[in-house]
Structure formats: C-alpha cells, structure tokens
N, C-alpha and C positions, 0 to 999 in steps of 0.2 A: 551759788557757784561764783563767786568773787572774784575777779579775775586777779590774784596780786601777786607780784616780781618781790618775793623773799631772797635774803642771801644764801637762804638755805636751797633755795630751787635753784637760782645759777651757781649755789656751788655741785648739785646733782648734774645739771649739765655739765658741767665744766670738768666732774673726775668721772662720767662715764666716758664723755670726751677723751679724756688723755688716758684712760685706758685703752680706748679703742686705736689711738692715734701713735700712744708711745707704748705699749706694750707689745710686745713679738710674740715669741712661743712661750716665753717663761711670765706667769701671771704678773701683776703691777701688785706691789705691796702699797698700802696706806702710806707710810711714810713718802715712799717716793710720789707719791702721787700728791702731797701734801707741801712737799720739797718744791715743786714743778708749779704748782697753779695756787699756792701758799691758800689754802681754806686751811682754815683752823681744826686741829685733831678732834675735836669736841662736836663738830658738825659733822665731818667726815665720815666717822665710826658711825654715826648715828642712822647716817643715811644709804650707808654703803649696803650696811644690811637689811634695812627698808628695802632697796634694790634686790637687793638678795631672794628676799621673802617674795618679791613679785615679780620676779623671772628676768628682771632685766639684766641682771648680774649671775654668775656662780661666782661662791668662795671655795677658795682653792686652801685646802691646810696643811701646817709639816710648815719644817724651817724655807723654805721656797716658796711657802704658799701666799695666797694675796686675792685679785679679785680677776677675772675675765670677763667677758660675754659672751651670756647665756644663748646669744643668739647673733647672727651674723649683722654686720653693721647697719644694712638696708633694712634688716627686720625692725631694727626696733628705731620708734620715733619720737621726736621732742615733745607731743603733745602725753606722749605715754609716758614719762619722766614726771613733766607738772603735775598729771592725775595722780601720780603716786606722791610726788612730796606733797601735793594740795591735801591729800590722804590721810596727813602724817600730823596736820594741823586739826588742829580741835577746832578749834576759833571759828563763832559761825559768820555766814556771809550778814554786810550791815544791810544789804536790799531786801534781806527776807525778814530782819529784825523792825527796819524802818517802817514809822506808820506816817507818811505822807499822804501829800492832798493827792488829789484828781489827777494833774499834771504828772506828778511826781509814779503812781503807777500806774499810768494808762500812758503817756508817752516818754519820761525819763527813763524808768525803768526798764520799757523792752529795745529802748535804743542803745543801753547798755549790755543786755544782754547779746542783741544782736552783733553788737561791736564785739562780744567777749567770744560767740561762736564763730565770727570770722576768725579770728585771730584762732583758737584752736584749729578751723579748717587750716590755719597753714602750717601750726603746728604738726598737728599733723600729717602733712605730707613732706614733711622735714626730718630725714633720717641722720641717723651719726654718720652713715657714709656719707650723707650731703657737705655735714662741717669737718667732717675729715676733708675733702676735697675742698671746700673755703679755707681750712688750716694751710694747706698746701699749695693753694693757690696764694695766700698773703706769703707766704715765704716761712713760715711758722715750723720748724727743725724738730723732727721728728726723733727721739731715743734712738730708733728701731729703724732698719732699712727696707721692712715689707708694711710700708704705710698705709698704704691701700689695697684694701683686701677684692679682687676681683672675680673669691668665686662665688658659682651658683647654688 
C-alpha cells in the first residue's frame, strides 16, 4: 500500500472537484472539465469512468450528457478517490518487494506505513464538500451559482 501522489490521482481529485464545484443541474461534460483544470483527455476518460464503475461518479448520456455525483458531496471522500486510482495501478508497492535488513523491516517499514495510515485517516475525513468550501473560501469562481450544496 505505497503511499504515491500520481498526476493521475490529483487529476481524479481535481475533476471530481470541478464537477462537484462548477456543475449545476446540467451534468459537466469531459471537455469542459478538461477546458477548466487542463488534465489531459488521455487521463480524463480513463479515470472518469474508473469513477464511474465505483460509485463515485454517474454517467449521464445523449447529446447533454457528461458526468455528476453519484452521491452528495459530504458523502464521498478524498481518501475514497486515492483507493480507487491506487486501484487502477498494477505496479506493486516497492516495501512489499524490498528485502532489507533488520532495521529496514522492523522499524523503517512500519514507520512508513504508520505515516501512510495517518495521512489516509485525514483523507478520509476530507469530503469534496470540504474543498468545495476551501474553493470558495480562496476566492476560486464557480461556473454555476448553487456552489454549495446544503442538503441533507
């Protein structure tokens, strides 16, 4: 379980993001979401419906259609994004491949992992309605004028 910041996971953050943040009633197409936070169509597509397949997203289809969420903003959270792009990667982790000394797994090792489950625990408790409201808070210009969704 390797903890690694691919451009492919911040670009997963960053268009569940602007879906959630610049999309209104009418679904976010790829392009514009491509337009808006420039990830490359190549990664995009790939990962949108990776999202798709694991609930974080609906695709929406027909000449209007494009992408929503599958679920309300507080529901779903940044540590559940990583596990799905980390999902998406074959590549195994190098601390399960490495054969180090003593040191290396009896105290490197599980201080890395401990570093890597804090950091999911805040994942974790870090929803897109959190960085919708960090968007809003830096001054970050919304598409859409119902930016923050506040029901229950």
């Amino acid at each position: 379980m390797m903890f690694r910041v691919s451009k492919k996971l911040l670009f997963a953050i960053a268009a569940v993001l602007d879906i959630a943040y610049n999309a209104g009633s009418e679904p976010a197409q790829s392009g514009e979401i491509t337009r808006r936070q420039g990830i490359p169509k190549r990664y995009l597509e790939q990962v949108l419906q990776q999202l798709v397949r694991d609930g974080v997203l609906t695709g929406v289809r027909g000449p209007r259609g494009g992408y929503r969420l599958a679920r309300e903003r507080r529901r779903i959270t940044v540590g559940e994004i990583v596990r799905i792009v980390r999902g998406m990667d074959a590549s195994s982790d190098p601390m399960e491949e490495a054969e180090t000394s003593a040191l290396g797994q009896n105290v490197v090792a599980p201080l890395w992992r401990e570093v890597q489950e804090d950091c999911m625990v805040r994942l974790d408790s870090t929803t897109i309605e959190d960085l919708c409201l960090r968007a809003r808070s830096a001054g970050v210009v919304s598409e859409t004028s119902d930016r923050i969704d506040y029901s229950i």
